[in-house]
N, C-alpha and C positions, 0 to 999 in steps of 0.2 A: 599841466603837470610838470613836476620840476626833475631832469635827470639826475635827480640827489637821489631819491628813492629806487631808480631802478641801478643806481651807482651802487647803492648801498646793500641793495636785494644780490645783487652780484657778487660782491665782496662776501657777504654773510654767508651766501652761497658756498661760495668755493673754499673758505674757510673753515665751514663747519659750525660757524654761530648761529646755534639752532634757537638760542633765548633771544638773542639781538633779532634775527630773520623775524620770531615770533613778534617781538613789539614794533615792527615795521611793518608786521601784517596787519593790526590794528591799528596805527599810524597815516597811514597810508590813503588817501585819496581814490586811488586806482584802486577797484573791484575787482578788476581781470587778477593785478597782480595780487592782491589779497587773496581770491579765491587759490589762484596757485601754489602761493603761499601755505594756504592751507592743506591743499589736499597731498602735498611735498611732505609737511610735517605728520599728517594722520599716518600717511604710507610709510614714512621713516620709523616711527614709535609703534604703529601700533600694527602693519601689514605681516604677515610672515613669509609672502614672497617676493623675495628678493628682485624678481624682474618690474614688480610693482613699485619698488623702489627707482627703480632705475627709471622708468617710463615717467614716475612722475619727477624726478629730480631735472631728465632732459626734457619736459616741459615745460616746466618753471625755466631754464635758463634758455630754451628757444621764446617764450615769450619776453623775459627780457630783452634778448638780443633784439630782437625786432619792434620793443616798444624803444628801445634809445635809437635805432635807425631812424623811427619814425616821429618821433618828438624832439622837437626844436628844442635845443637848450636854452634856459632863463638867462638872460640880461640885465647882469647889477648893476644900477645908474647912481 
């Protein structure tokens, strides 16, 4: 897995690009971050409680944080 994707899930994140995040959810190789991905955006549009929003927003970027910890970065030769 290439730290572009969760570079990019992060950025999208914190930014608020909910259309981008979504084509990186389909995108995406990582299932983990995909399913996160998803259940971040159902709880954003479609949750009405606010703390549902919130739990799953800080799961999505604890899983990132911990998927770039743990993956080696790609080597352009």
């Amino acid at each position: 897995m290439i730290n572009t994707d969760y570079d990019k899930a992060l950025y999208y994140t914190i930014w608020g690009q909910w259309d981008d995040l979504l084509i990186l959810m389909v995108r995406t190789n990582d299932q983990f971050l995909s399913k996160k991905i998803e259940t971040f955006l159902h709880a954003f549009h479609y949750h009405p409680s606010e703390q549902m929003v919130l739990d799953s927003h800080e799961d999505l970027l604890h899983y990132i944080d911990h998927a770039m910890a743990t993956t080696t970065p790609a080597v352009m030769i």
